[in-house]
C-alpha positions, 0 to 999 in steps of 0.5 A: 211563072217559070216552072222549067228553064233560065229565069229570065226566060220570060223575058226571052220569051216576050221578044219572040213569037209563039205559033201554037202546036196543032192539038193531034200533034201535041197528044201524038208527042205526049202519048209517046212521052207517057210510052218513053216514061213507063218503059223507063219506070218513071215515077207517078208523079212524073206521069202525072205531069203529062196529065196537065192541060199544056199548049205546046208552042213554036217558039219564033224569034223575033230581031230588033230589026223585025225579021223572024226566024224559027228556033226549032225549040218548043215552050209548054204553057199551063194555062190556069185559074188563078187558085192553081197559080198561086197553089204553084207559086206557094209550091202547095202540096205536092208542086215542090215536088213536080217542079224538082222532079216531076216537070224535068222528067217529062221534059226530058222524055218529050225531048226524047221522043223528038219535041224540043221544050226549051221551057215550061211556064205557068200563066194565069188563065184570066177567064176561067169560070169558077166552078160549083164543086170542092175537092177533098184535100189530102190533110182531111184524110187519115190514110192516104197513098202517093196514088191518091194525092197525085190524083186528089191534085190532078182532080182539082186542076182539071175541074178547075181548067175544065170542068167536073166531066174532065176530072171523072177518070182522077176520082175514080182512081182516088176512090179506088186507090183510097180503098186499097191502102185501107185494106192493106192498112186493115192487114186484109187480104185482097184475093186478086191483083186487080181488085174493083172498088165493089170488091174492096168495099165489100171487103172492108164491110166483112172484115168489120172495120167500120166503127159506129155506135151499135144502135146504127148497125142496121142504117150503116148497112142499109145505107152502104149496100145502097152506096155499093148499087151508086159505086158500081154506076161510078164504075160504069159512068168512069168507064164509058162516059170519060176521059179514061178512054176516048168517048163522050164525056159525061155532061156537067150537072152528072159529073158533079153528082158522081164526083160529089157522091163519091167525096161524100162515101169516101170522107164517111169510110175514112171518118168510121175506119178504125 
């Protein structure tokens, strides 16, 4: 699927060879391209772009004669589970978008920055395992930000293309992003530029805008002071054991407890918000 370039690119494509960026290479092009956005203003989406999982490919032609020749053009290629593929071919969220806008951006600043992409595709990764774990969608949420939905998508690719470790940093930025549109929905004032997810959760608690039947009052507090002991080991988990930094990621059946945790507390405050 072509996502950026002619669209016959493809078939382009299938007559020339393909010989793969080294790994340091392409993050090198990358974190220099995610430095040319931010210095430009670019929007979250067009940032969010790079976060995706690309190869980065040479593309060699190839004549009917069977000589070769270097093209000194570039082709990315977003390997992909079959549900992320047909998410895009259906332009599901917010892939109408990434496509309009969000891919061309980031075309443009690699470009800039001195890596040739000619084009971009998406292809369907044949042996992607199927993992245990659902993400939240958007539509369950009451309230939600550009922030979160950018990061409730890369979240899903990322679990999906590498498993739940790979998507830890995304979720605590939901999380966190979730918590600060619904002070700012709830008119409360956040005392820092900065705040943590403990203090905007504390917040809420204060502010009682939690809504549940009176009778509960003593197990909903009970239960959310102990949620606040498991958030701030989130915090921790996000901060030392994942891709936020670069470090050892935490190992799957962890990554799935804190991701499934989280999605747990999240939908109950959106669910008891007033």
């Amino acid at each position: 699927m072509v996502l950026f370039g002619r669209e016959n690119c493809l078939r382009y494509l299938s007559r020339c060879g393909l010989s793969p960026m080294t790994v340091d290479s392409w993050e090198k092009y990358r974190r220099n391209a995610v430095r040319y956005l931010q210095a430009c203003g670019a929007t979250p989406g067009a940032l969010s772009i790079l976060d995706l999982p690309f190869s980065c490919n040479s593309i060699i032609y190839i004549s009917d004669f069977g000589d070769s020749s270097d093209t000194e053009e570039q082709v990315l290629i977003l390997r992909i589970p079959v549900e992320v593929f047909v998410e895009i071919e259906h332009e599901v969220g917010n892939w109408n978008h990434r496509i309009a806008q969000g891919i061309p951006e980031a075309v443009h600043a690699l470009n800039r920055v001195g890596c040739n992409i000619k084009y971009v595709v998406a292809e369907i990764e044949l042996d992607a395992e199927n993992n245990p774990i659902e993400i939240l969608n958007v539509e369950e949420l009451k309230i939600t930000s550009a922030t979160v939905e950018h990061a409730l998508s890369q979240a899903r690719t990322l679990i999906l293309s590498h498993g739940a470790p790979a998507a830890l940093d995304r979720i605590h930025t939901v999380f966190h992003g979730y918590l600060k549109v619904a002070c700012d929905n709830a008119k409360i004032p956040i005392p820092n530029d900065r705040p943590g997810i403990i203090e905007l959760l504390g917040l809420l608690r204060t502010h009682s805008v939690f809504v549940f039947e009176p009778e509960l009052e003593s197990l909903v507090t009970q239960t959310l002071r102990g949620a606040q002991k498991s958030i701030d080991a989130l915090e921790s988990f996000r901060n030392n054991h994942s891709l936020a930094h670069p470090q050892d990621m935490l190992p799957e059946p962890e990554a799935l407890l804190v991701i499934n945790f989280t999605q747990a507390i999240l939908r109950y405050i959106d669910a008891r918000l007033k």
